[in-house]
C-alpha positions as CSV (number, residue, x, y, z in Angstrom):
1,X,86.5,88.6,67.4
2,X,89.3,89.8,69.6
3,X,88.6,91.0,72.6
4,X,89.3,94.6,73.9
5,X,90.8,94.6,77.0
6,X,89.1,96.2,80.1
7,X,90.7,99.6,81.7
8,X,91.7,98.8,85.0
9,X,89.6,100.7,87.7
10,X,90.2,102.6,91.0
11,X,88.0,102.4,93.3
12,X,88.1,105.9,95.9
13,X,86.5,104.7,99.2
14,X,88.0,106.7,101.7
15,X,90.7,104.7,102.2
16,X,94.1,105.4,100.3
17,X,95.0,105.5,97.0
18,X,99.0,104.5,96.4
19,X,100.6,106.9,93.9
20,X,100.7,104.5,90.5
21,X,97.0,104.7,90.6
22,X,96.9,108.7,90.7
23,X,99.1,108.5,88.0
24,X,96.7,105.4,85.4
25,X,94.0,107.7,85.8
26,X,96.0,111.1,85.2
27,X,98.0,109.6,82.1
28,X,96.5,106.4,81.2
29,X,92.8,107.0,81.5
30,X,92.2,104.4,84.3
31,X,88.6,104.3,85.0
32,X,87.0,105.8,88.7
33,X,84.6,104.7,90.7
34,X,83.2,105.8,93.4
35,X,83.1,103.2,96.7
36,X,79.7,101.6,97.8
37,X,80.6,100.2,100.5
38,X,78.2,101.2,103.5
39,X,80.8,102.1,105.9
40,X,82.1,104.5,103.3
41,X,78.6,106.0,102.8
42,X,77.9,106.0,106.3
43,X,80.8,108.2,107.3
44,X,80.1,110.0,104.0
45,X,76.2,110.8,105.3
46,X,77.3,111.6,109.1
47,X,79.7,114.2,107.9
48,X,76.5,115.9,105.8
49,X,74.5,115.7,108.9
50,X,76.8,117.1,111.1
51,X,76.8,120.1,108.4
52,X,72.9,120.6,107.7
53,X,72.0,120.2,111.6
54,X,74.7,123.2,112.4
55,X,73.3,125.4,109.7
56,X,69.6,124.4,111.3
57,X,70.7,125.8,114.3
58,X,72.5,129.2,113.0
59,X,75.9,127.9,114.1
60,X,78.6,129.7,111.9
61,X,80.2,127.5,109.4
62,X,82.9,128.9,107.7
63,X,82.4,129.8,104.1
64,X,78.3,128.7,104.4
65,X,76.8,130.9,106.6
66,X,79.8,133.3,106.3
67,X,81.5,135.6,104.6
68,X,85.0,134.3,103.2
69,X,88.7,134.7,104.5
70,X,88.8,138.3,105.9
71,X,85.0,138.6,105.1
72,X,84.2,135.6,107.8
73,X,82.6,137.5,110.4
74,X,79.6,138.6,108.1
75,X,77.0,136.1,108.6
76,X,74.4,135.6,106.0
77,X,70.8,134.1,106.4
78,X,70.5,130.2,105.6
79,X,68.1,131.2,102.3
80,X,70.8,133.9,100.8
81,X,73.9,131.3,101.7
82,X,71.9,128.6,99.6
83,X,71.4,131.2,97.0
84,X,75.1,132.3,96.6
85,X,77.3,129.4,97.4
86,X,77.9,129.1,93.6
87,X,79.5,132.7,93.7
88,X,83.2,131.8,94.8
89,X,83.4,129.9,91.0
90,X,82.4,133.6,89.8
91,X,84.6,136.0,91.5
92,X,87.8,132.8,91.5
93,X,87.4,133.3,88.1
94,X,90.2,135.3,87.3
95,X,93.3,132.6,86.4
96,X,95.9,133.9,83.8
97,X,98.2,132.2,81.5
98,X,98.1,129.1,79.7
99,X,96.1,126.2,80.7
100,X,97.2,123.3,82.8
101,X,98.3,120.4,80.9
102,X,95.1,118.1,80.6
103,X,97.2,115.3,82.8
104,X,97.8,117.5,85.5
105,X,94.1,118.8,85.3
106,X,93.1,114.4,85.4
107,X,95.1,114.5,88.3
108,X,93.7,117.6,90.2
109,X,90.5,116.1,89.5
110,X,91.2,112.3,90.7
111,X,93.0,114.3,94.2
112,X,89.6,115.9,94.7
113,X,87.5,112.9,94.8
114,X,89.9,111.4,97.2
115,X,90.1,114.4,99.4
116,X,86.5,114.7,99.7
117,X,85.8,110.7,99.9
118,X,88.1,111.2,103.0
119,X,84.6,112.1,104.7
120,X,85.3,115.1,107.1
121,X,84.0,117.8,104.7
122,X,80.3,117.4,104.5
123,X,79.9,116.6,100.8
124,X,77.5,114.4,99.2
125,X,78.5,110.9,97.3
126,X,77.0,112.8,94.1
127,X,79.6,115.5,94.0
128,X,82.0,112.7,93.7
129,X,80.3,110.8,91.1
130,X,80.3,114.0,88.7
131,X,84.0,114.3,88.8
132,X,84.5,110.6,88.4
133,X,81.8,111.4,85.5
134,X,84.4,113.8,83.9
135,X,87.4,111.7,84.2
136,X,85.7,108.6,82.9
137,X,84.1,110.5,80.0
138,X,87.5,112.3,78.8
139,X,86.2,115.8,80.1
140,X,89.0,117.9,81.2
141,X,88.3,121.5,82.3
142,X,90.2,124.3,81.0
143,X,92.3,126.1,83.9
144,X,94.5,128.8,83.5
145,X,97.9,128.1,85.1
146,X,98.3,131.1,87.1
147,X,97.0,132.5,90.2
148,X,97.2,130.7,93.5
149,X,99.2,131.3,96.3
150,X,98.7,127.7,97.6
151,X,96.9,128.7,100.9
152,X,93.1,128.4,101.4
153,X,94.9,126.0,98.5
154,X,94.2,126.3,95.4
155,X,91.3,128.8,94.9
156,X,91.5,130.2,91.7
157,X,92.4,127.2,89.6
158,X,90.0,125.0,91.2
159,X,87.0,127.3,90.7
160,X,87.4,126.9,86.9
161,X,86.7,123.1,87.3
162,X,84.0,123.7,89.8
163,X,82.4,125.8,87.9
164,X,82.7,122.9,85.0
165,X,81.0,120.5,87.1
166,X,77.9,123.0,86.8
167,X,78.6,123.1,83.0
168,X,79.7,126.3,82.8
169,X,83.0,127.5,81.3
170,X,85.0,125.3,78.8
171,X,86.9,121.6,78.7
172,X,88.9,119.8,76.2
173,X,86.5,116.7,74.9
174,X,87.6,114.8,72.6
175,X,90.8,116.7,71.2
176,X,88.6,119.7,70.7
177,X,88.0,123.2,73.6
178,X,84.3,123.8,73.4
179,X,81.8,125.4,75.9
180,X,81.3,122.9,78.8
181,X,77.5,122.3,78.1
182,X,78.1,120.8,75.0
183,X,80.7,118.5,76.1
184,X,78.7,117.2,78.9
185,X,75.1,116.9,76.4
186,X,77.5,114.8,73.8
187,X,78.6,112.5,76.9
188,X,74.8,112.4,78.0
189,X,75.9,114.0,81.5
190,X,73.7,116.9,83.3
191,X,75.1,120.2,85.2
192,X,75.6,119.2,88.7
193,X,73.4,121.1,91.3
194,X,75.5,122.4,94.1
195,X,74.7,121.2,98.1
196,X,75.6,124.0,100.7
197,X,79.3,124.2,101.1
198,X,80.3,122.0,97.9
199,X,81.3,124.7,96.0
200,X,83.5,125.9,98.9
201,X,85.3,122.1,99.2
202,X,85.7,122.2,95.8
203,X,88.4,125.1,96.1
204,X,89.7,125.2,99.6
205,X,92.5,122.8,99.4
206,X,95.9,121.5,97.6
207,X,94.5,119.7,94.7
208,X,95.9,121.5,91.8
209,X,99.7,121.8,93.1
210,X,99.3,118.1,94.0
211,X,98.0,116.8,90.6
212,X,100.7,118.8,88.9
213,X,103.4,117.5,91.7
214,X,102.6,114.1,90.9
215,X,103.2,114.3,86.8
216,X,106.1,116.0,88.0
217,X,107.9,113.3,90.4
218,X,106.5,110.2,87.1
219,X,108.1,112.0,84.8
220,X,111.4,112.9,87.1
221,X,111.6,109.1,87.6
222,X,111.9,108.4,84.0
223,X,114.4,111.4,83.7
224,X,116.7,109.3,86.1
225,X,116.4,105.9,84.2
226,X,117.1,108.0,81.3
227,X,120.0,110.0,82.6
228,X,122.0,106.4,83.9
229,X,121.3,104.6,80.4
230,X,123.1,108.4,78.7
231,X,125.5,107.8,81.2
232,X,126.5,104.6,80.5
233,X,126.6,105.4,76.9
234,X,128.6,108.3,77.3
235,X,131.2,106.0,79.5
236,X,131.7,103.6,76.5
237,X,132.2,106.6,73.9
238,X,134.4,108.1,76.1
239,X,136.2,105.1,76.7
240,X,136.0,105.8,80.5
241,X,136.0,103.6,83.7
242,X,133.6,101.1,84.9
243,X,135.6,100.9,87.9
244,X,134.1,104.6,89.3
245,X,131.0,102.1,89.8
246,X,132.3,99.8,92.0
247,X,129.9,98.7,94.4
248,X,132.5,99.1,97.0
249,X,132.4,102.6,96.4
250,X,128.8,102.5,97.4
251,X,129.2,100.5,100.6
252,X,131.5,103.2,101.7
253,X,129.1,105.5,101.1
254,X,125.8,103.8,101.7
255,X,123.5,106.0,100.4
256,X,120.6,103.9,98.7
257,X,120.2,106.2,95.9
258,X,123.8,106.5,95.1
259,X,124.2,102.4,95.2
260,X,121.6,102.0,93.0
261,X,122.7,104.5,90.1
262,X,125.9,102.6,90.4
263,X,125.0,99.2,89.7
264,X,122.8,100.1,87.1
265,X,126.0,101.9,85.4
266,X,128.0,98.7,86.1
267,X,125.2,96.3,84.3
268,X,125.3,98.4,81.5
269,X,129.2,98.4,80.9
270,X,129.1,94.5,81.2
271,X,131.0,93.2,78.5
272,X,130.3,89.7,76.8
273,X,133.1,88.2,74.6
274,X,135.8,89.9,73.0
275,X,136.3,93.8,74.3
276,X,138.3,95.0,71.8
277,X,140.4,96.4,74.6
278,X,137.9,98.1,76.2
279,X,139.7,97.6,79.8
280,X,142.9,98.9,78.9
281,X,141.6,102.1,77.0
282,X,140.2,102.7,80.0
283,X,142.8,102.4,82.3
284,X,145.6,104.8,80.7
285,X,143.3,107.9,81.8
286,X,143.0,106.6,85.4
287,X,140.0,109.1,86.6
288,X,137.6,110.4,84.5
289,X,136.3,114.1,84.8
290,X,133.8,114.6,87.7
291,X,130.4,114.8,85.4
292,X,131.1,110.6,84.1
293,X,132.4,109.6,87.7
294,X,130.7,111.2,89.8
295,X,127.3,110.5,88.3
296,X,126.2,107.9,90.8
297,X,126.7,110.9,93.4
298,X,124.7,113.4,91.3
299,X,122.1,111.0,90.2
300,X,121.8,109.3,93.6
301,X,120.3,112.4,95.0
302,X,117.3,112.7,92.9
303,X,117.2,108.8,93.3
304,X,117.2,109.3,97.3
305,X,115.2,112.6,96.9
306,X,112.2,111.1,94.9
307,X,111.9,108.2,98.0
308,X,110.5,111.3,100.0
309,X,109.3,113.3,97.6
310,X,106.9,110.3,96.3
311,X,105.9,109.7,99.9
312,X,105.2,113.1,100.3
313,X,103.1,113.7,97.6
314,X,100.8,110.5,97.9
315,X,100.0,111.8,101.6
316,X,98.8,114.9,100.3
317,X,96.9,113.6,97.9
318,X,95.1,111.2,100.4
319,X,94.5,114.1,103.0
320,X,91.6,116.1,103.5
321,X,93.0,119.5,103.2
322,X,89.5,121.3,102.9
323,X,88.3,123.7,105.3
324,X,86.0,123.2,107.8
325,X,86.3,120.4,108.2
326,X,83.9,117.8,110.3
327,X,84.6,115.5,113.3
328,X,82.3,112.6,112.5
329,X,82.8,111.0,116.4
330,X,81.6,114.3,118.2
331,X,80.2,116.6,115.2
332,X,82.7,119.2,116.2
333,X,82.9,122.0,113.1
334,X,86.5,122.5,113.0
335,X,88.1,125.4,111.4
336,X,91.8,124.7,110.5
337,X,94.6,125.3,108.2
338,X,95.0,121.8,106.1
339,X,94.7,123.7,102.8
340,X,98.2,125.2,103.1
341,X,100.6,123.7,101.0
342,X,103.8,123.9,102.6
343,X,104.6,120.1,102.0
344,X,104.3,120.1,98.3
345,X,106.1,123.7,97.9
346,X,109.1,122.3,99.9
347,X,109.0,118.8,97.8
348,X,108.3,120.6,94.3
349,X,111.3,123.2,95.6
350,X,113.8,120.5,96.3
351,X,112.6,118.2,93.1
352,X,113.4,121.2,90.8
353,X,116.8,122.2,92.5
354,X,117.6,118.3,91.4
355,X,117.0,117.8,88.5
356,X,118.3,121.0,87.4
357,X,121.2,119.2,88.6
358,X,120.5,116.5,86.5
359,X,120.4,118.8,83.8
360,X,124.0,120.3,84.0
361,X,125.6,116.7,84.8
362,X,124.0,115.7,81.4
363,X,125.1,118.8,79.9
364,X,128.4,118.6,80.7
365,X,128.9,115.0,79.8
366,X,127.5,116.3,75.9
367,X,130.7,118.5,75.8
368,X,133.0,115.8,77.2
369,X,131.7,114.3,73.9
370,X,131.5,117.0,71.8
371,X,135.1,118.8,72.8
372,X,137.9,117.4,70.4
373,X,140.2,118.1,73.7
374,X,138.2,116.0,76.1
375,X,136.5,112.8,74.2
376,X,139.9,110.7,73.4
377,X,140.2,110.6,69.3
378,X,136.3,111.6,68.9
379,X,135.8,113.9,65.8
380,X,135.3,117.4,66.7
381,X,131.2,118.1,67.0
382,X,131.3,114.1,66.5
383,X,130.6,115.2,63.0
384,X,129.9,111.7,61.1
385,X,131.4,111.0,57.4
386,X,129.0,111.9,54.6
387,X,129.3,109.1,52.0
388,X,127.7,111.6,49.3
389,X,129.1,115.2,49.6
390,X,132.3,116.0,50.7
391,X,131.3,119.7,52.5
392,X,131.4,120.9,55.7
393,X,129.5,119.4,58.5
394,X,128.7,120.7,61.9
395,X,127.7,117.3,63.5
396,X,126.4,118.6,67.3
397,X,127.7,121.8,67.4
398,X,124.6,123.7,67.7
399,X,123.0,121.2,69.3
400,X,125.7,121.4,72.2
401,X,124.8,125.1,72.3
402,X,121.2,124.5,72.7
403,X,122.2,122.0,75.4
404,X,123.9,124.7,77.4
405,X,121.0,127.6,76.7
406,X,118.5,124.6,78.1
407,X,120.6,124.2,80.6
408,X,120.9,127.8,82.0
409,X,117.2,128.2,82.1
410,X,116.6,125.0,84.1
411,X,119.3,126.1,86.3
412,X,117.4,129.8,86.8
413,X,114.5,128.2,87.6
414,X,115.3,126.5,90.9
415,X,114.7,129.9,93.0
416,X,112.8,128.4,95.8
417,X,109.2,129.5,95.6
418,X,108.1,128.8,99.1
419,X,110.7,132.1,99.7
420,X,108.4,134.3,98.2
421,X,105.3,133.6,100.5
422,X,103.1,137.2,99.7
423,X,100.8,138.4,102.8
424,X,97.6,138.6,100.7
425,X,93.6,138.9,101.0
426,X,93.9,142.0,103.7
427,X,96.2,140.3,105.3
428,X,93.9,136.9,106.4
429,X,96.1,135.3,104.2
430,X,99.5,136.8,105.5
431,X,101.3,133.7,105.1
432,X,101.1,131.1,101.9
433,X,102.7,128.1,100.6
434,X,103.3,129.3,96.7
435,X,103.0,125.5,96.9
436,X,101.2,125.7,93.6
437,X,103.7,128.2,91.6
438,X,107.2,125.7,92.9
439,X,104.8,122.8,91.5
440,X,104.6,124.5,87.9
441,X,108.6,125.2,88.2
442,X,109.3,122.0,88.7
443,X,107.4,120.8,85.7
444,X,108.9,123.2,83.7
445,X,112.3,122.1,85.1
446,X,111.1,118.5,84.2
447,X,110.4,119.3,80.3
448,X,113.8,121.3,80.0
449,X,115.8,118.5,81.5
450,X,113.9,115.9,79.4
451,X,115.2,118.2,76.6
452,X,118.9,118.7,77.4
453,X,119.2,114.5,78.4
454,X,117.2,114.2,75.0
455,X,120.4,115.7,73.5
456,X,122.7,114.0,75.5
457,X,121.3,111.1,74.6
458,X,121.7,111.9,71.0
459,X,125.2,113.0,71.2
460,X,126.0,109.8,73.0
461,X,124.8,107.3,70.7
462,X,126.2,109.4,68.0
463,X,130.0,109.4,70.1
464,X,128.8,105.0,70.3
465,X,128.5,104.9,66.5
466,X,131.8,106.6,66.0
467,X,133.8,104.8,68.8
468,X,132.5,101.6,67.6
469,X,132.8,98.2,69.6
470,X,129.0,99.2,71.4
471,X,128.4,95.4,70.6
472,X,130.8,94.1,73.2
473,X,128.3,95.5,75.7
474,X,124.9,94.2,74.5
475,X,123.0,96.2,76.8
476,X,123.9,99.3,75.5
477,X,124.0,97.6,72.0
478,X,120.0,97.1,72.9
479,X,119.8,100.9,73.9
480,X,121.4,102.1,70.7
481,X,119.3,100.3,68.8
482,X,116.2,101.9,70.0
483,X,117.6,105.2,70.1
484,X,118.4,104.6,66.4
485,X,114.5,103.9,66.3
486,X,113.4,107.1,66.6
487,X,116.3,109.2,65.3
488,X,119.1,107.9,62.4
489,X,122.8,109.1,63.1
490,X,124.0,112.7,62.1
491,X,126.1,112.3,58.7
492,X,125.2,115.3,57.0
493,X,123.5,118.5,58.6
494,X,120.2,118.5,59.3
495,X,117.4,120.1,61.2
496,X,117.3,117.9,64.6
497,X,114.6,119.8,66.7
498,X,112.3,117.0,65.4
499,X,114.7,114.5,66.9
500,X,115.2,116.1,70.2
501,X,111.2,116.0,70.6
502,X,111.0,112.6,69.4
503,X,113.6,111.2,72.2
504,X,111.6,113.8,74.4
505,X,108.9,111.8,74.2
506,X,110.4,108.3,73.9
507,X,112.1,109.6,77.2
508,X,108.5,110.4,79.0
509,X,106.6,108.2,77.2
510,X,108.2,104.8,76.6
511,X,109.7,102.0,78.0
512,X,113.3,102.3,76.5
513,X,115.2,103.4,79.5
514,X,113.2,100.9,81.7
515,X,115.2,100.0,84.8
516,X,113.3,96.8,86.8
């Protein structure tokens, strides 16, 4: 009998967890586990002490004892804060709009645990184990996208997974939305019984904008593997210059990102055998136009840009931005602001300016292709020869349009949101991150840039089937190839909005555009 390999597991402990592991337990269903270790249970337990012996003594704990935000000064006896601690999952419960994807939810989820296992918020091991529980049984909680400022974090989307912990409200188990309790009696799991100020941890930080920031920055990593193998395609269609990638070029201008989309370029124009006379093609136009030889300069930003932005986000995943928080040396209740997003809002806020930039480069290199005028002796459209029917074709002529409407949008979208902080909450709340809402744009901006390099893509292996001689340069022969995989060549008009999905997903998804 063959055997079935294990999942790989990831172990939260306190200590951190690097960025490929938040993202095999978001996408690839990776397998949690909380930490035994007694150190980690130790620091865990002191923490909960430190909690229970201030409430023993009527010292005012935020969000316990307490009113919330503006409402902090009302203090409420021991018995009714026990009582109603469940309540901020209640009145949080207004999210709008769709649901989060049920990766970004995985994510939010796996951030928690790691936030709380930091062990300066109080909570118990068990509250850990129940959301490992979820993740490991495929239980995703439905949460509206809509509704956080991203400071005291993300309140509103976080109560609805709070709340699922309890087994109210609904998940996704299973491929199928169904009322929470009968998700968790199918998985054999029980409704978690809230300690004192768990519910409030569960809510009072950055976990949703960071578990949607971290899809985000995966999938804009792929976008840029994807967006030099288009690239290099387009070059060879275009019969356009491999010297714009000369690494000399780079060392005048050493930025890392910009060196590195260069040589990639390069090792995908190297020829092997006869060229055809690739070289001199090339050489009668000289310089190509600025979106085929300037793309190491474009693409080197979001290169350099993700460096930061991955660094970024893995640090805010690993902090404990709940509030109060605990000092396990002295047992000092500290009441801060580590739930404000402002890292994430200006990361997500740059990410999405990129790649929208991305976007256009890609576009424009499709109408280099597409534009009789501009693609040296490429049909019109690149409208292939139909061996059957001799009518009119339209090749990519609607699909450059869609191309530049895609385009547009992703291009709209890169308003920074961290510019629209809103004073909120009677004004306790006067200044927010909108960390949460720049996090959403830039995963929008992600899927609309996977869509317009989905046609570039396309177009260029389309432009490579035309010009012919791909062969001389057998690593774009191998990238044809698969492209050809998931969508035949355009000979005769056809519906292609299957095709641009497809490469959509072979774009997110696969290892095509793999760059070691």
């Amino acid at each position: 009998m063959k055997k079935v390999a294990k999942k790989p597991v990831v172990v939260v402990d306190g200590s951190n967890i690097c960025f490929d592991d938040i993202i095999a337990v978001a996408r690839d269903g990776a397998a949690v586990a909380i930490g035994k270790d007694k150190s980690f249970v130790r620091r865990m337990e002191r923490t909960r002490q430190i909690l229970m012996e201030s409430l023993s003594k009527n010292i005012p704990v935020y969000g316990v004892n307490t009113g919330y935000g503006k409402s902090c000064g009302q203090r409420m006896p021991i018995d009714i804060a026990l009582k109603n601690c469940e309540n901020i999952f209640r009145f949080h419960g207004c999210g709008t709009g769709e649901p989060l994807g049920i990766e970004e939810t995985r994510a939010a989820i796996l951030c928690r645990i790691i936030c709380l296992a930091r062990g300066y918020s109080g909570v118990s091991t068990a509250l850990l184990q129940q959301m490992a529980d979820f993740l490991n049984w495929g239980i995703t909680p439905v949460v509206p996208c809509e509704g956080s400022v991203g400071a005291s974090g993300d309140l509103t989307p976080m109560s609805y997974i709070g709340a699922c912990l309890a087994g109210d409200r609904e998940v996704v188990y299973r491929g199928e939305r169904m009322p929470t309790i009968k998700a968790m009696k199918k998985a054999g799991l029980k409704p978690y019984k809230y300690l004192p100020k768990e519910p409030l941890s569960m809510v009072n930080g950055t976990t949703a904008m960071t578990g949607i920031a971290a899809l985000a920055v995966e999938r804009a990593g792929r976008i840029l593997n994807a967006a030099i193998y288009a690239t290099a395609l387009s070059v060879h269609a275009l019969k356009g210059n491999a010297h714009h990638y000369h690494p000399v070029l780079a060392e005048a201008k050493p930025f890392p990102g910009q060196a590195f989309v260069a040589a990639e370029i390069a090792r995908l124009l190297k020829t092997k055998g006869a060229t055809g006379g690739l070289e001199d093609d090339a050489l009668e136009t000289l310089q190509d136009p600025y979106s085929l030889r300037c793309a190491p300069q474009v693409l080197g930003v979001l290169s350099d840009a993700l460096s930061w932005i991955k660094k970024w986000v893995e640090i805010e995943a690993n902090s404990s931005n709940d509030n109060p928080l605990f000092d396990p040396a002295t047992g000092a209740v500290l009441m801060g602001g580590n739930f404000y997003g402002g890292h994430i809002a200006f990361a997500m806020d740059g990410l999405k300016a990129v790649l929208a930039s991305v976007a256009d480069m890609c576009d424009r290199q499709t109408m280099l292709l597409v534009d009789p005028n501009r693609n040296r002796g490429l049909p019109g459209d690149l409208v292939g020869i139909d061996t059957k029917e001799n009518g009119l074709h339209h090749g990519f002529k609607a699909m450059s349009i869609s191309s530049s409407a895609l385009t547009a949008e992703a291009l709209k979208g890169t308003m920074p949101a961290a510019s629209f902080s809103r004073s909120t909450e009677s004004h306790n709340q006067d200044k927010v991150s909108m960390g949460t809402i720049a996090a959403r744009d830039a995963e929008r901006i992600c899927t609309l840039t996977e869509r317009v390099l989905s046609i570039h893509l396309l177009a260029a292996a389309q432009a490579c089937d035309i010009r012919g001689s791909v062969q001389a340069r057998p690593m774009l022969a191998k990238t044809q190839q698969k492209i050809r995989a998931v969508s035949p060549p355009v000979i005769a008009d056809r519906p292609l909005d299957s095709d641009i999905e497809n490469m959509c997903m072979a774009v997110r998804y696969t290892d095509f555009f793999r760059i070691e």
